[in-house]
C-alpha positions as CSV (number, residue, x, y, z in Angstrom):
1,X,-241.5,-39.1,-59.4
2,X,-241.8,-38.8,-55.9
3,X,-240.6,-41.9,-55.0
4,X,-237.8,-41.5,-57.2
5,X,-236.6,-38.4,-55.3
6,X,-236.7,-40.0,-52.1
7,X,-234.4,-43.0,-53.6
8,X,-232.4,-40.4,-54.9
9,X,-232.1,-38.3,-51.6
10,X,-232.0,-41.1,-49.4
11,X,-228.6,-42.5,-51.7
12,X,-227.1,-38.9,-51.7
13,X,-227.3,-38.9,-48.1
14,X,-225.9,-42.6,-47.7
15,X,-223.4,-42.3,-50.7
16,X,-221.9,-38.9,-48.8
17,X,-221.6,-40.4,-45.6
18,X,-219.6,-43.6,-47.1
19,X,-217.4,-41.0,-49.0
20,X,-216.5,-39.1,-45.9
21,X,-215.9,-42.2,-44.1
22,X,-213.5,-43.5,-46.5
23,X,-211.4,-40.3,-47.1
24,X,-207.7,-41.0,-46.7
25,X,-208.1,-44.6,-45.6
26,X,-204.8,-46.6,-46.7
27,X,-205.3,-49.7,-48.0
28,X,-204.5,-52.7,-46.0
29,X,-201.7,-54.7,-47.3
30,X,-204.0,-57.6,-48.6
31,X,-205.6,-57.5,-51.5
32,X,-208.7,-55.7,-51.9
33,X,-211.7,-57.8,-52.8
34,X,-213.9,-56.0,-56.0
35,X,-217.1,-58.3,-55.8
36,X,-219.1,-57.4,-59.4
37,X,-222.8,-58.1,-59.5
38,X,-224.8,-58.2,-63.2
39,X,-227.6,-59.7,-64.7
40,X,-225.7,-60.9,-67.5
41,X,-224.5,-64.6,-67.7
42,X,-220.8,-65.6,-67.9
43,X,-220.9,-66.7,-71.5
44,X,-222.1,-63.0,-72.4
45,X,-219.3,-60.6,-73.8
46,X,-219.3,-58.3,-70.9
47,X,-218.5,-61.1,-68.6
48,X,-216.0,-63.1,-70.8
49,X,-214.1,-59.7,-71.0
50,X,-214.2,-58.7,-67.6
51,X,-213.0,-62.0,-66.5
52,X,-210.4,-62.3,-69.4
53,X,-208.5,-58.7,-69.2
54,X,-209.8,-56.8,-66.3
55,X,-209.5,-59.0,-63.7
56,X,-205.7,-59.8,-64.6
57,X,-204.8,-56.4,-65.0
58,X,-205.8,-55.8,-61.5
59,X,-204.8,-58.8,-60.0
60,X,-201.8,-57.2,-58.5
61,X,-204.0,-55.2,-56.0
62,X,-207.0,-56.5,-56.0
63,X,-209.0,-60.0,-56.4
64,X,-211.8,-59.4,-59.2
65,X,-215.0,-61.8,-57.8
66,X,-217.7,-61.7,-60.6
67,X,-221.4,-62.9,-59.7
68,X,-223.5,-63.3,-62.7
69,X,-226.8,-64.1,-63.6
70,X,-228.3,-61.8,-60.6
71,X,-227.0,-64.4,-58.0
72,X,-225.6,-62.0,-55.3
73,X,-227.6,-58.6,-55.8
74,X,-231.0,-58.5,-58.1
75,X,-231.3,-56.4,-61.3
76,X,-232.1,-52.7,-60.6
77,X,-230.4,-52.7,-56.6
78,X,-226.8,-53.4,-57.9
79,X,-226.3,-49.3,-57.9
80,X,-228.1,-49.0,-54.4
81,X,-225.7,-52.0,-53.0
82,X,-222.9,-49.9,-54.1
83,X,-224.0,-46.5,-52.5
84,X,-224.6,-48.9,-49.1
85,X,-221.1,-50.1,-49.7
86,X,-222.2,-53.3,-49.9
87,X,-220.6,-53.8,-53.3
88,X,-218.1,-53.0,-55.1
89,X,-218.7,-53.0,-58.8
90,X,-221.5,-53.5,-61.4
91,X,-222.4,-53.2,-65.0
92,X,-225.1,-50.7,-64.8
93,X,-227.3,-48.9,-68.0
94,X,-228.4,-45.8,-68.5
95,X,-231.9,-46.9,-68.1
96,X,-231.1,-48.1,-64.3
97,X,-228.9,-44.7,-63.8
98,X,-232.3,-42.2,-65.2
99,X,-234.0,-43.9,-62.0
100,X,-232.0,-42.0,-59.8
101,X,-230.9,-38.7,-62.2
102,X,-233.1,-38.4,-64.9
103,X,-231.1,-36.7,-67.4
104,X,-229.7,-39.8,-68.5
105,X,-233.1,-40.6,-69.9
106,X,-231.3,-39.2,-72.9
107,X,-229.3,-42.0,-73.5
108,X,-232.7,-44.0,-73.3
109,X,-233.9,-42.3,-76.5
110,X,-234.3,-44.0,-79.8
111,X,-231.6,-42.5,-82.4
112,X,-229.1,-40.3,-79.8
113,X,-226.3,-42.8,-80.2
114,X,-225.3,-43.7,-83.6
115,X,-222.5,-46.2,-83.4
116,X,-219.7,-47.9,-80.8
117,X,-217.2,-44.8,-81.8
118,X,-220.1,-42.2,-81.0
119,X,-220.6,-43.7,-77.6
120,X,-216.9,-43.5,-76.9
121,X,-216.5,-39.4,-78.3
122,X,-219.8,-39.1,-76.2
123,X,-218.6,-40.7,-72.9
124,X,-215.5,-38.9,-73.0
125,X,-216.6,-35.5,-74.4
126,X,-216.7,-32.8,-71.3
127,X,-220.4,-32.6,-71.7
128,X,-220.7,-35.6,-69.7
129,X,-218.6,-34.0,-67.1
130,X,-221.7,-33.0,-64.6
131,X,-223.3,-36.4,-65.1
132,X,-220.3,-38.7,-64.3
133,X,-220.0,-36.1,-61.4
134,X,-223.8,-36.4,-60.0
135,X,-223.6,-40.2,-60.0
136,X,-220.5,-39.7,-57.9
137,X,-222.4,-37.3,-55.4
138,X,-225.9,-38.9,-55.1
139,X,-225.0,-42.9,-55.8
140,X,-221.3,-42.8,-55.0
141,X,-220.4,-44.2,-58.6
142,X,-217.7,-43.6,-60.7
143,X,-218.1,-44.3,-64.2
144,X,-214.9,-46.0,-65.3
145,X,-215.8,-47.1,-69.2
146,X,-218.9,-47.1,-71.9
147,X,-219.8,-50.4,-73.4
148,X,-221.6,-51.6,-76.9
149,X,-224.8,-53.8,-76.1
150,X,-225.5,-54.0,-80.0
151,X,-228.1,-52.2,-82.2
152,X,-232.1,-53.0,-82.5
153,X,-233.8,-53.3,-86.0
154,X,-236.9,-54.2,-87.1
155,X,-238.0,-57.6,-88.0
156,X,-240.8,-58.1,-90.3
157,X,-243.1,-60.5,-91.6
158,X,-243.7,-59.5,-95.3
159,X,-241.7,-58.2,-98.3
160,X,-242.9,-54.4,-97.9
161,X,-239.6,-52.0,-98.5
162,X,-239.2,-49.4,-95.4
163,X,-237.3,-46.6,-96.5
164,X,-239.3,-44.1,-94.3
165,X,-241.5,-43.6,-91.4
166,X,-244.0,-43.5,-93.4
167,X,-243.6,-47.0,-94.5
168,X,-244.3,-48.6,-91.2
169,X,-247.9,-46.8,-91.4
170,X,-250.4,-49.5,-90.4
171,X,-247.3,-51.8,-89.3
172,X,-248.2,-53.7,-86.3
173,X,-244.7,-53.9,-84.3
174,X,-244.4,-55.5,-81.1
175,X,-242.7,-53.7,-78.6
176,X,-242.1,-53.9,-74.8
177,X,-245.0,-52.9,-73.0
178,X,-243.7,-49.9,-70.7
179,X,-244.4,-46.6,-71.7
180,X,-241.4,-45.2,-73.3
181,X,-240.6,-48.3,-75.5
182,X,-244.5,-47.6,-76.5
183,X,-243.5,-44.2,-77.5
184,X,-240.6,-44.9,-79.5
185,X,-242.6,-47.7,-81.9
186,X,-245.1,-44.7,-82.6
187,X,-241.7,-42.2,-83.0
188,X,-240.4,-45.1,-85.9
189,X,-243.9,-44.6,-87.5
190,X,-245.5,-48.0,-86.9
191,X,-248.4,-49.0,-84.8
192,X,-247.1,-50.4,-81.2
193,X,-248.5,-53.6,-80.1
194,X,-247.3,-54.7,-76.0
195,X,-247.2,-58.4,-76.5
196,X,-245.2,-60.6,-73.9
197,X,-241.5,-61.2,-74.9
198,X,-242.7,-65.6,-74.4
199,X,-245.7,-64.4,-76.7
200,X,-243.9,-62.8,-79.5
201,X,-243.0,-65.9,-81.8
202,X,-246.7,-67.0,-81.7
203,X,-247.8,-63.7,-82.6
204,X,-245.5,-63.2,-86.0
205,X,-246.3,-67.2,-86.9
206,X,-250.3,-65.9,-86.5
207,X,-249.7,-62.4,-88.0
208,X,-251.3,-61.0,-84.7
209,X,-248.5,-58.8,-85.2
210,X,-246.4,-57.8,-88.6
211,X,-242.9,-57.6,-86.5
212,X,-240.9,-56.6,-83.9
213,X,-237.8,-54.9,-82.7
214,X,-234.5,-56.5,-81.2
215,X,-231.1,-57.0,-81.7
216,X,-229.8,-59.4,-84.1
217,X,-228.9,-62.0,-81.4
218,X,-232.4,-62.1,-79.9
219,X,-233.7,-62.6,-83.1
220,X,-231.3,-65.7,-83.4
221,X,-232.1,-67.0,-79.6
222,X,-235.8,-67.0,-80.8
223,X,-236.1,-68.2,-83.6
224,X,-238.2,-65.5,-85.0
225,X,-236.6,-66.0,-88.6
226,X,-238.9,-69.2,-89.0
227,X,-241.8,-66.8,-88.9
228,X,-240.5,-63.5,-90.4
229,X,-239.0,-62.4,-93.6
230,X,-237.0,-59.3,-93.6
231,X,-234.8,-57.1,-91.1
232,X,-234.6,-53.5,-91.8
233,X,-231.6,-51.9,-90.5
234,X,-233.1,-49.0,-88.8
235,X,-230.7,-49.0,-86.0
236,X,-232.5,-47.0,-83.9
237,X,-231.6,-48.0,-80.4
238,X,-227.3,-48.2,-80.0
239,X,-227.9,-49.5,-76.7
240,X,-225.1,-49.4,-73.9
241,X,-223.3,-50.3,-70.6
242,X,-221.3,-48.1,-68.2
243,X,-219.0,-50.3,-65.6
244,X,-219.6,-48.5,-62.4
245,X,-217.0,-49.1,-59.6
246,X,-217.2,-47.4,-56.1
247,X,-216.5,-44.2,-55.2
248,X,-215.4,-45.0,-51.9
249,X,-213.3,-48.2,-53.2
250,X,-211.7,-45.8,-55.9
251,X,-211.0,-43.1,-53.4
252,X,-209.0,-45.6,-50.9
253,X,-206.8,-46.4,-54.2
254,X,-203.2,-45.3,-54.6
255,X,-203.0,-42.6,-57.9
256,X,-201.3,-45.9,-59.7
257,X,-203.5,-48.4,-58.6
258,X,-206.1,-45.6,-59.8
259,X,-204.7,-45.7,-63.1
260,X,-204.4,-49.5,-63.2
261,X,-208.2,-49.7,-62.9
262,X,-209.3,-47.3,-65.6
263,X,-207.0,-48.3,-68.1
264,X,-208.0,-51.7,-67.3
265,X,-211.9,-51.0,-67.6
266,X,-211.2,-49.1,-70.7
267,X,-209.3,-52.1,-72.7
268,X,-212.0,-54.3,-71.2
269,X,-215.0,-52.2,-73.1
270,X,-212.8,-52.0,-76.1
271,X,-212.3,-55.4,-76.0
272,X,-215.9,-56.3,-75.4
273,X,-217.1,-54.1,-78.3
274,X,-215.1,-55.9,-80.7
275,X,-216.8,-59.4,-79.3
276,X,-220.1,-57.6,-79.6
277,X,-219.8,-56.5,-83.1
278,X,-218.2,-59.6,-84.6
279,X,-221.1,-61.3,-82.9
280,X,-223.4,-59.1,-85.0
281,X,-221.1,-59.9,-88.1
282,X,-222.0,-63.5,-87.2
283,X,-225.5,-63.3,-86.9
284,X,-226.4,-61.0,-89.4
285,X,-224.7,-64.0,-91.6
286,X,-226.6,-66.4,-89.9
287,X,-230.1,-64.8,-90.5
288,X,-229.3,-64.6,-94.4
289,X,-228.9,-68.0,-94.5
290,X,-231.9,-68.7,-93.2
291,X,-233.8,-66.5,-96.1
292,X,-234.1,-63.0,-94.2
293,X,-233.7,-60.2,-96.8
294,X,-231.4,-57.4,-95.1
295,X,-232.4,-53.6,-96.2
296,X,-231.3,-50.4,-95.3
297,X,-233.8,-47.9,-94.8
298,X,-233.6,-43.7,-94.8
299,X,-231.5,-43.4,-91.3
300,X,-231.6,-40.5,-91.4
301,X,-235.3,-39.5,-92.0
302,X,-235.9,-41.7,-89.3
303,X,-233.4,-40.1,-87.0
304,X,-235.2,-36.8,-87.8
305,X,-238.2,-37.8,-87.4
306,X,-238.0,-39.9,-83.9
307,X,-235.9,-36.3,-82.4
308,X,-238.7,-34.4,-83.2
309,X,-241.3,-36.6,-81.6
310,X,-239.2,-36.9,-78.6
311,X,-238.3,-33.1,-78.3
312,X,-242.0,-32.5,-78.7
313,X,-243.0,-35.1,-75.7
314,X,-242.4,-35.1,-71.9
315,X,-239.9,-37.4,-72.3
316,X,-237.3,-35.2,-72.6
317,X,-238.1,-32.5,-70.3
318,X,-235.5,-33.7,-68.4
319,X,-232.5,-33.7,-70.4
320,X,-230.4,-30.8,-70.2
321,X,-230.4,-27.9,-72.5
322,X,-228.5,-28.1,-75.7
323,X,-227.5,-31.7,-75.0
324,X,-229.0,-33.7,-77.5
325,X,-227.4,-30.7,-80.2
326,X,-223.8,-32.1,-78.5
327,X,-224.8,-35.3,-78.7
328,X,-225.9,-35.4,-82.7
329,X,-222.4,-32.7,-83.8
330,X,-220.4,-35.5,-82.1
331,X,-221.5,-38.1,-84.0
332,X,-221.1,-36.1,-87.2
333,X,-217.3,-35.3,-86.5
């Protein structure tokens, strides 16, 4: 945690100073240059979308240079590179974002978002209000747009039903080895297991585990319906993107070339949410023709029971008060 405050104080200090600096600076009459640095590779939806409607809408202005696949700034230092003002834009998560503010560890949590729409009402609900603002002050980021990365179920060996958390009692799953994606495999009910992601199709062809959790795509990529049988729609990470731009860039923009920008990243993450979800749509059909029986468990016993464990746990001592209570009414409206 220590480190993690230095990081954070150290950005405040640098992200301030770049502010300042760039207060009522015109822009020059070139075109400004919005260099975008992500992980992602250019065939992913986040990338095809970015190229195909945001950098057109903005080509007036600005010239949109995308670097995927990591190649100009690696994962985890694109928000840093921004705060130096040595980039522009990037595609961040809220993982990457609870490094530097904590809070957003709630958007980490198994079974706080429920859906694409619930991410929207969420991102654009006035409870977010302080967070967008803090990533402005501490990273100089402005959070322009929300975007859908997809849903993770589980994917299991076997014809056992799930309808409960009591169901996956005894069930082996594979999850990421870090502790918080530990946690949330005991939260579903089952037994975690860290096994290496290049490990994971041995270990459901051997039974050294019964499953594993991932989004329909990585379970295509894989392969990992040639050595399981069933997917349980548990849905219990809605995982998501946030396209950070620069605060200093943002604050050297005219109010129309402002609103050029977000309405721009805003049909962009619309846009990309569609791809994402027909892409589920596609899989989904794909899996069931290779065999995999598709069930849908108790959500909501599920949801209830993975809130509790995570209200209960350290893990959200950092969220703030009466947040998570927001969080669930919105995605009941």
């Amino acid at each position: 945690m220590s480190m993690n405050m230095t990081r954070r104080a150290l950005l405040a200090v640098t992200a301030a100073a770049s502010v300042a600096f760039s207060a009522g600076v015109a822009l020059a009459e070139d075109k400004i240059k919005l260099r975008l640095s992500a992980v992602n590779n250019e065939a992913d939806a986040r990338a095809v979308t970015m190229t195909e409607i945001f950098a057109p809408a903005v080509a007036g202005f600005a010239e949109f240079e995308p670097h995927w696949s990591g190649t100009l700034f690696k994962q985890g230092t694109e928000l840093e590179a921004i705060a130096r003002g040595n980039l522009e834009m990037s595609i961040t998560s809220a993982q990457e974002l609870s490094e530097f503010i904590p809070a957003f560890s709630i958007f980490t949590a198994g079974y706080v978002m429920q859906s694409p729409e619930h991410q929207v009402a969420v991102f654009n609900d006035a409870l977010m209000d302080p967070l967008k603002k803090q990533v402005e002050d501490e990273l100089g980021v402005k959070l322009l747009a929300v975007m859908y990365l997809g849903k993770r179920q589980v994917n299991l060996r076997g014809d056992k039903k799930i309808m409960t958390p009591a169901d996956l009692d005894g069930v082996k799953l594979r999850m990421p080895g870090s502790e918080a994606w530990q946690f949330l495999g005991k939260a579903l009910g089952a037994s975690p297991v860290p096994i290496a992601y290049t490990e994971l199709y041995t270990a459901l062809q051997t039974g050294a585990v019964d499953g594993q959790d991932n989004p329909l795509p990585n379970d295509v990529n894989m392969k990992f319906y040639e050595v399981t049988d069933q997917i349980v729609l548990t849905s219990h990470l809605v995982d998501l993107n946030y396209i950070a731009f620069s605060k200093k860039v943002w604050d050297s923009l005219t109010p129309e070339q402002q609103d050029t920008v977000q309405k721009a990243a805003l049909a962009t993450a619309e846009a990309e949410t569609k791809m994402q979800l027909a892409n589920e749509e596609k899989d989904r059909a794909f899996l069931e023709e290779k065999g995999l029986v598709f069930n849908t468990p108790d959500v909501a016993a599920f949801r209830k029971h993975v809130q509790e464990a995570y209200l209960s746990s350290d893990l959200s001592k950092n969220w703030p008060e009466g947040m998570l209570e927001k969080i669930n009414a919105l995605g009941e409206q």
